[in-house]
ZADO-1210 file (C-alpha; in nm, 4 decimals, padded with zeros to 6 digits):
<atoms>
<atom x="00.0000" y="00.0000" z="00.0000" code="UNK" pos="1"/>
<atom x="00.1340" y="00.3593" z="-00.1168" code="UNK" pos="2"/>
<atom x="00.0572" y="00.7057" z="-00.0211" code="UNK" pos="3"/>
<atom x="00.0921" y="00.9697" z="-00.3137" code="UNK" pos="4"/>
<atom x="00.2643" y="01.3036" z="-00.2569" code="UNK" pos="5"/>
<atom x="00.3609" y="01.5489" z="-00.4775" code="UNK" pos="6"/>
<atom x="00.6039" y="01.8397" z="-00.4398" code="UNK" pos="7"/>
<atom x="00.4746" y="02.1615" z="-00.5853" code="UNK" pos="8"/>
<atom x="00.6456" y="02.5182" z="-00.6042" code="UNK" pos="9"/>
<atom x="00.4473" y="02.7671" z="-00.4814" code="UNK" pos="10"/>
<atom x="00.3980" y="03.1749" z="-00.5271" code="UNK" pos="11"/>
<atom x="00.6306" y="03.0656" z="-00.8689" code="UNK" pos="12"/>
<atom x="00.5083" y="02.9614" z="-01.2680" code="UNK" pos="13"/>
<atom x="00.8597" y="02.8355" z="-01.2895" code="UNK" pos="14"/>
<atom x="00.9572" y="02.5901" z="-01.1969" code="UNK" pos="15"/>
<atom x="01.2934" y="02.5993" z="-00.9149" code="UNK" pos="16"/>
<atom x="01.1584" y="02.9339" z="-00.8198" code="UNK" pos="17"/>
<atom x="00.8731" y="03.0335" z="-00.5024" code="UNK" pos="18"/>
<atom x="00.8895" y="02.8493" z="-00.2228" code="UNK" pos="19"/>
<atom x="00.8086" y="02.4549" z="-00.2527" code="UNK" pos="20"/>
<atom x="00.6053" y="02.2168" z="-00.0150" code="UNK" pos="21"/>
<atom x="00.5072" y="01.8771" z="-00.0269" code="UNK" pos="22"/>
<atom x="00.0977" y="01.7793" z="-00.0606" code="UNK" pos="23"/>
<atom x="00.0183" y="01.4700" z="00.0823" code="UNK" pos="24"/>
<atom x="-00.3289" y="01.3669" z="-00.0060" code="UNK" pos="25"/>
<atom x="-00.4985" y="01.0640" z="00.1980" code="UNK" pos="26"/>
<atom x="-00.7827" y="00.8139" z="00.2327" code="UNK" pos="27"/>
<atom x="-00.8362" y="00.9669" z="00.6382" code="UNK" pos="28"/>
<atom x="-00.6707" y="01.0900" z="00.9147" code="UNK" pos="29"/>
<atom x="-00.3245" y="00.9824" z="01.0019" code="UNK" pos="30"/>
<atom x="-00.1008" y="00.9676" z="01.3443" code="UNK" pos="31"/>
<atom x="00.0462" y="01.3367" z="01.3991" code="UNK" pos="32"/>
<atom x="00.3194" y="01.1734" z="01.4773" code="UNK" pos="33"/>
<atom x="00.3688" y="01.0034" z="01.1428" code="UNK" pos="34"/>
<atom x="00.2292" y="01.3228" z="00.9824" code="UNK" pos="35"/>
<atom x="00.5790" y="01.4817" z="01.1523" code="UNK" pos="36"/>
<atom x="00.7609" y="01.1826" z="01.0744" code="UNK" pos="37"/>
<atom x="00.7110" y="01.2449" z="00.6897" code="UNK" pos="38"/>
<atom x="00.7199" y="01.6322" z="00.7256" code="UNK" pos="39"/>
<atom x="01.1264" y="01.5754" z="00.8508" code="UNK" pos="40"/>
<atom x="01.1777" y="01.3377" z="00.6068" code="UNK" pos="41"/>
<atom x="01.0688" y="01.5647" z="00.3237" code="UNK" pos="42"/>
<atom x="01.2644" y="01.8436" z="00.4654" code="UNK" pos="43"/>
<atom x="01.0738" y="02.0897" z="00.3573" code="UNK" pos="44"/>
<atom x="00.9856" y="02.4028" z="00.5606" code="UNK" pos="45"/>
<atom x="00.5960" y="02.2950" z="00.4738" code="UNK" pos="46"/>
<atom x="00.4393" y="01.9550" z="00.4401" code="UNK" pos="47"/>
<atom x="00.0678" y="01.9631" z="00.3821" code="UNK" pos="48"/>
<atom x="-00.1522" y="01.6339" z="00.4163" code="UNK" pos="49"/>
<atom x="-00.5429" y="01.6224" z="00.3582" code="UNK" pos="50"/>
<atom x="-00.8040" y="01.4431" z="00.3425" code="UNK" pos="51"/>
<atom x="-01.2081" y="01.4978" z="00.2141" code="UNK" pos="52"/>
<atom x="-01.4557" y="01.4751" z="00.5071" code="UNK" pos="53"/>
<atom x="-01.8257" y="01.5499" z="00.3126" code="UNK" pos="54"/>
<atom x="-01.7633" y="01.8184" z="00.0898" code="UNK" pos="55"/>
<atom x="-01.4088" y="02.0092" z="00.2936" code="UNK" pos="56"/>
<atom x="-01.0976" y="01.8979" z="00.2904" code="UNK" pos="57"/>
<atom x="-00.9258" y="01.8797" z="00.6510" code="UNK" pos="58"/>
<atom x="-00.5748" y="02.0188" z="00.5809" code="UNK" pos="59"/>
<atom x="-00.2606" y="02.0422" z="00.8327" code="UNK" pos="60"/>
<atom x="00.0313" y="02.1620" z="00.7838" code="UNK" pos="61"/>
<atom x="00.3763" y="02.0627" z="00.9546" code="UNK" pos="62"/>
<atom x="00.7336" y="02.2250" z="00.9210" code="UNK" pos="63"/>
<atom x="01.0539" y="01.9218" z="00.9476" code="UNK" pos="64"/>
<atom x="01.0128" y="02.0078" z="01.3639" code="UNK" pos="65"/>
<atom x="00.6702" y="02.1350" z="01.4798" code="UNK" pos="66"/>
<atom x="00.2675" y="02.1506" z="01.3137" code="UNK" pos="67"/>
<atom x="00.1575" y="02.5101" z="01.2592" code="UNK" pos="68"/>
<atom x="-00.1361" y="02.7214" z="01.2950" code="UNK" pos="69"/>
<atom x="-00.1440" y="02.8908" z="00.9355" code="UNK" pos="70"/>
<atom x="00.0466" y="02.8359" z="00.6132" code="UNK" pos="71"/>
<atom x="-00.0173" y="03.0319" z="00.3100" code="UNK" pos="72"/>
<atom x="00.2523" y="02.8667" z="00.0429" code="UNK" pos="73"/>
<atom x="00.1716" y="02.4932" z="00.1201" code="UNK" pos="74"/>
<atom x="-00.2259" y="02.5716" z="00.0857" code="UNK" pos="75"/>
<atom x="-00.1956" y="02.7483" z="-00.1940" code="UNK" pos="76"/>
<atom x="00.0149" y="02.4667" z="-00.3275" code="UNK" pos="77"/>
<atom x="-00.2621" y="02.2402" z="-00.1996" code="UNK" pos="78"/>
<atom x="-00.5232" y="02.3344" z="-00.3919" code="UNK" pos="79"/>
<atom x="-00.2951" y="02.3361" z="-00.7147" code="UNK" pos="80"/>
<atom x="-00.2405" y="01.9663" z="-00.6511" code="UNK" pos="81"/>
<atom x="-00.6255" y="01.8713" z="-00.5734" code="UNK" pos="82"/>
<atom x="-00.7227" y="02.0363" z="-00.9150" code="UNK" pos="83"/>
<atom x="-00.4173" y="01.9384" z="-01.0980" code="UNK" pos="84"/>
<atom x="-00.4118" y="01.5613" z="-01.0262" code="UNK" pos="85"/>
<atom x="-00.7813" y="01.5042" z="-01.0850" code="UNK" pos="86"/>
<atom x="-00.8507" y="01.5261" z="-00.7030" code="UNK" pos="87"/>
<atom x="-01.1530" y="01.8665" z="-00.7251" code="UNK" pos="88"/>
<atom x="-01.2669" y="02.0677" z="-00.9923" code="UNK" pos="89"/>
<atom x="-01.1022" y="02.3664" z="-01.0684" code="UNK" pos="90"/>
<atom x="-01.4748" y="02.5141" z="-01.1040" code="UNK" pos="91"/>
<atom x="-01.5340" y="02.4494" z="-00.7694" code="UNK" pos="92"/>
<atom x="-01.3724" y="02.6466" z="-00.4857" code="UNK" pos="93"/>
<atom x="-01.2451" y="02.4379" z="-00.2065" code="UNK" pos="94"/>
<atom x="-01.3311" y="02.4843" z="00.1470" code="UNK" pos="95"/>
<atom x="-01.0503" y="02.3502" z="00.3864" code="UNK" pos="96"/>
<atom x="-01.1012" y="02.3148" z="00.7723" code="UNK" pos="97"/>
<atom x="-00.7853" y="02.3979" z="00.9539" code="UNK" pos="98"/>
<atom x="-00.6252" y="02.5026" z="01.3008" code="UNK" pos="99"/>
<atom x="-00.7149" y="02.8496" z="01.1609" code="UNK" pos="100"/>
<atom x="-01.0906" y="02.7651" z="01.0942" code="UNK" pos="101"/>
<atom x="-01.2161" y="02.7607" z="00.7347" code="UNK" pos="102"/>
<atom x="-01.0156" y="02.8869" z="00.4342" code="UNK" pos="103"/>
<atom x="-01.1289" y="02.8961" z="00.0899" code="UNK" pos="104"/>
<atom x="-00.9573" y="02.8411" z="-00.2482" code="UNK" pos="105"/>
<atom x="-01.0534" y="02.9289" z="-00.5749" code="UNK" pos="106"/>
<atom x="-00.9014" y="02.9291" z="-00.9324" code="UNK" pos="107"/>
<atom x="-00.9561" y="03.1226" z="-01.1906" code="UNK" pos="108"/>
<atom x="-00.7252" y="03.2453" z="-01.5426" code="UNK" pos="109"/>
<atom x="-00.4441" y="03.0991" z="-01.4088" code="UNK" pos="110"/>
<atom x="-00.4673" y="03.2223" z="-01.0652" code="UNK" pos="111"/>
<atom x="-00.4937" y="03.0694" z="-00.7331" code="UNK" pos="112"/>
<atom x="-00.6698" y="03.3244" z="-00.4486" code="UNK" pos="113"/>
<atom x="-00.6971" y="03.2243" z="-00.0804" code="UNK" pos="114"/>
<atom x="-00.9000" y="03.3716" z="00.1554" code="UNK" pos="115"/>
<atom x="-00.7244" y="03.3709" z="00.4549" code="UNK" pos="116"/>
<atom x="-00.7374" y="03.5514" z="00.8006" code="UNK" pos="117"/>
<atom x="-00.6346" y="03.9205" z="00.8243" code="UNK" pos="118"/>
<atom x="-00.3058" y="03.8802" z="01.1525" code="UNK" pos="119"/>
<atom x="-00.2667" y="04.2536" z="01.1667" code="UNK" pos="120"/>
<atom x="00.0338" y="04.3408" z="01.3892" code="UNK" pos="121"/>
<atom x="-00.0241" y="04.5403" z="01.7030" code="UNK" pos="122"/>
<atom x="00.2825" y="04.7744" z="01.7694" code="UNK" pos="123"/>
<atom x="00.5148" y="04.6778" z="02.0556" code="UNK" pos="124"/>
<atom x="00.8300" y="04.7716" z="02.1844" code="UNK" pos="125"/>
<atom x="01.1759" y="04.6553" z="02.0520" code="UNK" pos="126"/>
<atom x="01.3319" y="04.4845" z="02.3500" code="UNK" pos="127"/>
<atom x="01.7517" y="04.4003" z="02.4028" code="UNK" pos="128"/>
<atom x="01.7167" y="04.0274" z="02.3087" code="UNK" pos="129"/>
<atom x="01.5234" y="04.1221" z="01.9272" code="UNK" pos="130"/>
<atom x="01.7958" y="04.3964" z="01.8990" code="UNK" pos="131"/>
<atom x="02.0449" y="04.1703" z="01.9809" code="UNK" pos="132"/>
<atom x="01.9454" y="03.8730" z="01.7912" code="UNK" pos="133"/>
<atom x="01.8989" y="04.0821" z="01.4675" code="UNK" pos="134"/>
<atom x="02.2531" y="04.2881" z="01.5064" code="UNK" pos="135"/>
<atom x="02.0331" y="04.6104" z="01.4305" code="UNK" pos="136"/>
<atom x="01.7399" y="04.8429" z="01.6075" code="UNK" pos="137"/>
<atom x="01.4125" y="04.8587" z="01.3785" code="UNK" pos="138"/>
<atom x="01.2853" y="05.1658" z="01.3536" code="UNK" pos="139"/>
<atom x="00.9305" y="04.9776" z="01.4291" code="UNK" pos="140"/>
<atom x="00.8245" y="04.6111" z="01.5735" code="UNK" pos="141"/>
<atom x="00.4991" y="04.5190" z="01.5429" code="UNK" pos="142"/>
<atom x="00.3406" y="04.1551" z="01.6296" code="UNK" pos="143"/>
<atom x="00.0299" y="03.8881" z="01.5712" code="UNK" pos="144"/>
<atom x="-00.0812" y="03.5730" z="01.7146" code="UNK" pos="145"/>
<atom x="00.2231" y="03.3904" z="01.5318" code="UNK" pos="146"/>
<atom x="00.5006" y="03.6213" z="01.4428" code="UNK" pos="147"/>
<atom x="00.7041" y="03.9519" z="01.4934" code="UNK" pos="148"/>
<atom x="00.7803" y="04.1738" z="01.2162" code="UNK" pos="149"/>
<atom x="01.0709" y="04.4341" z="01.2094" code="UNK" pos="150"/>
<atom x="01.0797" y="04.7357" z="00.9736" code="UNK" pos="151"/>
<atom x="01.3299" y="04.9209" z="00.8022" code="UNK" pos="152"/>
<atom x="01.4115" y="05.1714" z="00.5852" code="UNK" pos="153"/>
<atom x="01.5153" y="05.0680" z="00.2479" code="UNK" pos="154"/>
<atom x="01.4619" y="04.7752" z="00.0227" code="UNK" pos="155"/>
<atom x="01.8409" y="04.7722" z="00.0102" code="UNK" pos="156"/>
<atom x="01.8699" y="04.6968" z="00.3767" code="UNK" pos="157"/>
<atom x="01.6142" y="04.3750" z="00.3351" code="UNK" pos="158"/>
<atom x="01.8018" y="04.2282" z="00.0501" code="UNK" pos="159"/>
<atom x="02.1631" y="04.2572" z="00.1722" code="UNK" pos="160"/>
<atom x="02.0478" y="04.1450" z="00.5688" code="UNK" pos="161"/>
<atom x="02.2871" y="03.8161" z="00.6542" code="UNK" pos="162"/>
<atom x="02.0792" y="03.6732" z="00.9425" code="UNK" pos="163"/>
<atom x="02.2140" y="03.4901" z="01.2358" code="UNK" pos="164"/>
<atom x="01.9993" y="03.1980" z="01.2815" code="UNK" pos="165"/>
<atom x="02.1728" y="03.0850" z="01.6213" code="UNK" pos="166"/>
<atom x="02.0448" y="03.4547" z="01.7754" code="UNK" pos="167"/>
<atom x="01.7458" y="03.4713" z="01.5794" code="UNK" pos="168"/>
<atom x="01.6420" y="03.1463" z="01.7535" code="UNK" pos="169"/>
<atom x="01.6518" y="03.2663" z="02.0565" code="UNK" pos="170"/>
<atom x="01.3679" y="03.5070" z="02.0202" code="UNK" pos="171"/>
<atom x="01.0011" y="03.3803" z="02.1452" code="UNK" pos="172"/>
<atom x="00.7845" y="03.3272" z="01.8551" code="UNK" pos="173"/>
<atom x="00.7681" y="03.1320" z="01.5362" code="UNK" pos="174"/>
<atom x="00.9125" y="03.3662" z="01.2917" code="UNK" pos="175"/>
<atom x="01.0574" y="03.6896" z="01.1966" code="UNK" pos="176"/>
<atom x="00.9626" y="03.8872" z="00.9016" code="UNK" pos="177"/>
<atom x="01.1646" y="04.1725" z="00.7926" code="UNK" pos="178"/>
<atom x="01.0096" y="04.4741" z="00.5670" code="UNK" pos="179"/>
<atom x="01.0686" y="04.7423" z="00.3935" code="UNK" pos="180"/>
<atom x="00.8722" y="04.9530" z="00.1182" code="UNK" pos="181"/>
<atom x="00.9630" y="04.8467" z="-00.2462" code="UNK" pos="182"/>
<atom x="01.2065" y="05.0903" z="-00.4918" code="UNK" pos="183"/>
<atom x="01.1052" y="04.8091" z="-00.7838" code="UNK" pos="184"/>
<atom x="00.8369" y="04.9932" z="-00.9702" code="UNK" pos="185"/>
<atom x="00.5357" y="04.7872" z="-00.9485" code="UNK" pos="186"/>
<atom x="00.5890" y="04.6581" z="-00.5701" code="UNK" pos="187"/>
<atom x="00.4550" y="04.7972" z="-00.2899" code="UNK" pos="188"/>
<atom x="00.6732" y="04.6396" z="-00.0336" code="UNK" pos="189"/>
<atom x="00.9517" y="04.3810" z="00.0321" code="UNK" pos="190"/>
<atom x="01.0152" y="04.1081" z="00.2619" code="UNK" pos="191"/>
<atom x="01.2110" y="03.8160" z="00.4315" code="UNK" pos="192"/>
<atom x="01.1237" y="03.5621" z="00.6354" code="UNK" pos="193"/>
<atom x="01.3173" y="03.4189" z="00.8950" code="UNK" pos="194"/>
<atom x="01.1282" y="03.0769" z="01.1054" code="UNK" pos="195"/>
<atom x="01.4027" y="02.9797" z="01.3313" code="UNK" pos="196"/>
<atom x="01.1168" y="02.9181" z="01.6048" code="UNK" pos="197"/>
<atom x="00.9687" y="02.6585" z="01.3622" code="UNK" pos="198"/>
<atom x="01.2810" y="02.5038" z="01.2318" code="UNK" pos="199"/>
<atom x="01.3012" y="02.7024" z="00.9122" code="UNK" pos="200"/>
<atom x="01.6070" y="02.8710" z="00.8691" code="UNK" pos="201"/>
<atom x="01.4697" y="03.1317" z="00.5767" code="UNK" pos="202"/>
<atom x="01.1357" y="03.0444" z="00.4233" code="UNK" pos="203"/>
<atom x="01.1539" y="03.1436" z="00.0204" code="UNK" pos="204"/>
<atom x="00.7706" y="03.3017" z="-00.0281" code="UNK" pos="205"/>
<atom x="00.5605" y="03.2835" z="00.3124" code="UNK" pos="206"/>
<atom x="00.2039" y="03.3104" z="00.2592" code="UNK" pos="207"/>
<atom x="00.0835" y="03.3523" z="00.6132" code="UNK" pos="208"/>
<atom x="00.3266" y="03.6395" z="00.6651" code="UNK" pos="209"/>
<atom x="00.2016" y="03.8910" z="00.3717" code="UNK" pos="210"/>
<atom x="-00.1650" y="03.8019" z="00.6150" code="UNK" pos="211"/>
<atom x="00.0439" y="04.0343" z="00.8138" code="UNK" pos="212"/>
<atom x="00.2124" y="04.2655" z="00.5923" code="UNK" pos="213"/>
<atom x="-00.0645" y="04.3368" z="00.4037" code="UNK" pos="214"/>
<atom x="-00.2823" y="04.5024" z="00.6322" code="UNK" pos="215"/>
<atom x="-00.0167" y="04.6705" z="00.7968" code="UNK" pos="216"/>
<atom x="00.1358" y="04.8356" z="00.4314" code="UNK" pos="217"/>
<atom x="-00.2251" y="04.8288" z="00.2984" code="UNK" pos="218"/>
<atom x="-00.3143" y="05.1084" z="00.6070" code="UNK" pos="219"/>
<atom x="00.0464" y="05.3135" z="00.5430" code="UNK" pos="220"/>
<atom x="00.0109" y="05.3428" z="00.1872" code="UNK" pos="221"/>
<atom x="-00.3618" y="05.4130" z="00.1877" code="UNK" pos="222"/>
<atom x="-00.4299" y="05.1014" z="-00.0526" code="UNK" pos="223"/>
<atom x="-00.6621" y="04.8081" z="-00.0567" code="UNK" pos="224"/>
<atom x="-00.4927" y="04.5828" z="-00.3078" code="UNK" pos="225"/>
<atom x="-00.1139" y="04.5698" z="-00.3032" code="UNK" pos="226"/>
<atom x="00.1782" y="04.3275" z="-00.4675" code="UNK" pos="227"/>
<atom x="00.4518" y="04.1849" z="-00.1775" code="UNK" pos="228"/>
<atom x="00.7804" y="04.0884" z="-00.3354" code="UNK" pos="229"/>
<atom x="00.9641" y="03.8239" z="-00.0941" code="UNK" pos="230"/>
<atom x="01.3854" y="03.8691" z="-00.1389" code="UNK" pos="231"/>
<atom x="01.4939" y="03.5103" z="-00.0571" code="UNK" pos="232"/>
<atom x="01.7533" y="03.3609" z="-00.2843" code="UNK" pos="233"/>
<atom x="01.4044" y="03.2001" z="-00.4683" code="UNK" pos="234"/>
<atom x="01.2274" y="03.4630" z="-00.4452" code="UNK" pos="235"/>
<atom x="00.8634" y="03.5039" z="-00.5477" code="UNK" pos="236"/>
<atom x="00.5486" y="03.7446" z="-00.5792" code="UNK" pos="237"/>
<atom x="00.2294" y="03.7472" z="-00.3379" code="UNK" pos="238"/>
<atom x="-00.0435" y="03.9290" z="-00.4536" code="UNK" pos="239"/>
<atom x="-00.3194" y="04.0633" z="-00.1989" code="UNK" pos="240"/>
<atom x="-00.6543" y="04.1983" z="-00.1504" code="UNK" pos="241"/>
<atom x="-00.7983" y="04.3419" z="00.1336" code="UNK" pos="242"/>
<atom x="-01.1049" y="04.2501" z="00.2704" code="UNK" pos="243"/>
<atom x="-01.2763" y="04.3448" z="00.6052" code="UNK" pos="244"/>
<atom x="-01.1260" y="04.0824" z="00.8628" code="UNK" pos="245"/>
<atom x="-00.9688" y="03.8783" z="00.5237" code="UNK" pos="246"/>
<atom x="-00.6767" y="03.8803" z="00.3504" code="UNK" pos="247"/>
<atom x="-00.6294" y="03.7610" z="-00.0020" code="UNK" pos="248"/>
<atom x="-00.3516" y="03.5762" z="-00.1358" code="UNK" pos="249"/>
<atom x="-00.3200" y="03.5319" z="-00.4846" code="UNK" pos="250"/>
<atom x="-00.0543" y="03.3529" z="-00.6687" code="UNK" pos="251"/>
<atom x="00.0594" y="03.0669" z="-00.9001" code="UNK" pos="252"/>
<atom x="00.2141" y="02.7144" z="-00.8541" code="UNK" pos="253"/>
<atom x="00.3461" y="02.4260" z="-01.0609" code="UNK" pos="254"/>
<atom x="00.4026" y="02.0821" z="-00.9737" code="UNK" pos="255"/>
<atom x="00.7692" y="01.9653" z="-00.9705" code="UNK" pos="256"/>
<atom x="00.7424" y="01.5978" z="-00.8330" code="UNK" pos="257"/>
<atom x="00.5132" y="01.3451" z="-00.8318" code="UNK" pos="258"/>
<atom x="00.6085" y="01.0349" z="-00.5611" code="UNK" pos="259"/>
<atom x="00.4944" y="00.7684" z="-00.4029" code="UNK" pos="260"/>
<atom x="00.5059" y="00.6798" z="-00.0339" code="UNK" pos="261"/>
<atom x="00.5437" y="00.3452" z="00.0957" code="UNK" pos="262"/>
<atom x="00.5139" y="00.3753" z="00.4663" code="UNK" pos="263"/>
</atoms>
């Protein structure tokens, strides 16, 4: 008996680029613990497994170390793979249940859009151990339910960071996004993402981060619908709309792998 998974790049239409996670479809619900087992063996900073209960699709998602609360890339990626492989209808929107409560996927020209939670960060005070494990003061910090993010002033600055992921470890929460507003014509802001507290060193295109960044750019630059461009060696583009309490993601994904599982 086999399990199939595919690997799919996400946030990309080429293939090598965005950020990729593996989509493990199943009959039913598995062990966590085998659900983690796979997750480290893939290696991946997402794993995704799912499986159909009535009309949704219950969908968790696991980094190579810990299961997390909301993953943009590896739903996104997700949904490609359930329409691609014969799994839904790509005229039908899915509805997944998740540790985040229901999100929604829908395809259309090409296009993948989520509907996702809007994490707004609340402003906070820099403290010694953020300053410290960055090697810099932001000039603001701002945080959500999962993660803190750290402006600065140029795009420049974002691109050319060299993180320490020892120190950057050390800081309480699951990751660290670092922004900046875009100087590429066309992009309204830039980011990294750094998930030391999940066991990501640098995550290429992070989905659940621009739930942050969006609302918090969308309110500075008086705009409802902006384009995030992530600066990780891979690189990719996240676009989003602004909804009341929802974010949308919108983006592309191909499928590089197609495996099978024999455990």
């Amino acid at each position: 008996m086999s399990t199939t998974l595919f690997t799919v790049d996400a946030f990309t239409n080429q293939p090598f680029a965005g950020n990729p996670a593996a989509v493990c479809p199943l009959d039913g619900p598995r062990d966590a613990i085998w659900m983690q087992q796979v997750a480290l063996e893939m290696n991946l900073s997402e794993t995704a497994f799912l499986w159909k209960v009535g009309d949704v699709w219950s969908l968790r998602w696991f980094t190579p170390t810990v299961e997390v609360d909301l993953c943009g890339h590896a739903t996104l990626a997700s949904a490609h793979a359930l329409w691609a492989h014969g799994y839904a209808d790509p005229s039908e929107a899915l509805q997944f249940t998740t540790r985040s409560g229901i999100l929604t996927a829908s395809y259309a020209d090409g296009w993948i859009t989520l509907d996702f939670p809007n994490e707004a960060p609340h402003q906070i005070a820099t403290f010694a151990a953020l300053n410290d494990a960055l090697g810099f003061t932001p000039l603001w910090v701002g945080q959500n339910r999962m993660d803190i993010m750290v402006l600065v002033e140029t795009e420049a600055q974002v691109v050319d960071y060299i993180p320490d992921h020892v120190r950057l470890a050390t800081v309480d929460t699951r990751g660290i996004i670092l922004t900046a507003p875009s100087s590429t014509a066309g992009i309204d802001f830039v980011s990294r993402f750094f998930g030391a507290g999940a066991g990501i060193g640098e995550d290429p295109v992070t989905g659940s981060a621009h739930c942050c960044l969006a609302p918090y750019w969308g309110e500075i630059l008086g705009k409802t619908e902006l384009i995030g461009a992530q600066r990780s060696a891979r690189g990719g583009i996240v676009r989003t709309k602004l909804v009341g309490d929802r974010v949308k993601l919108i983006g592309q994904a191909i499928t590089i792998m197609q495996a099978q599982l024999f455990v």
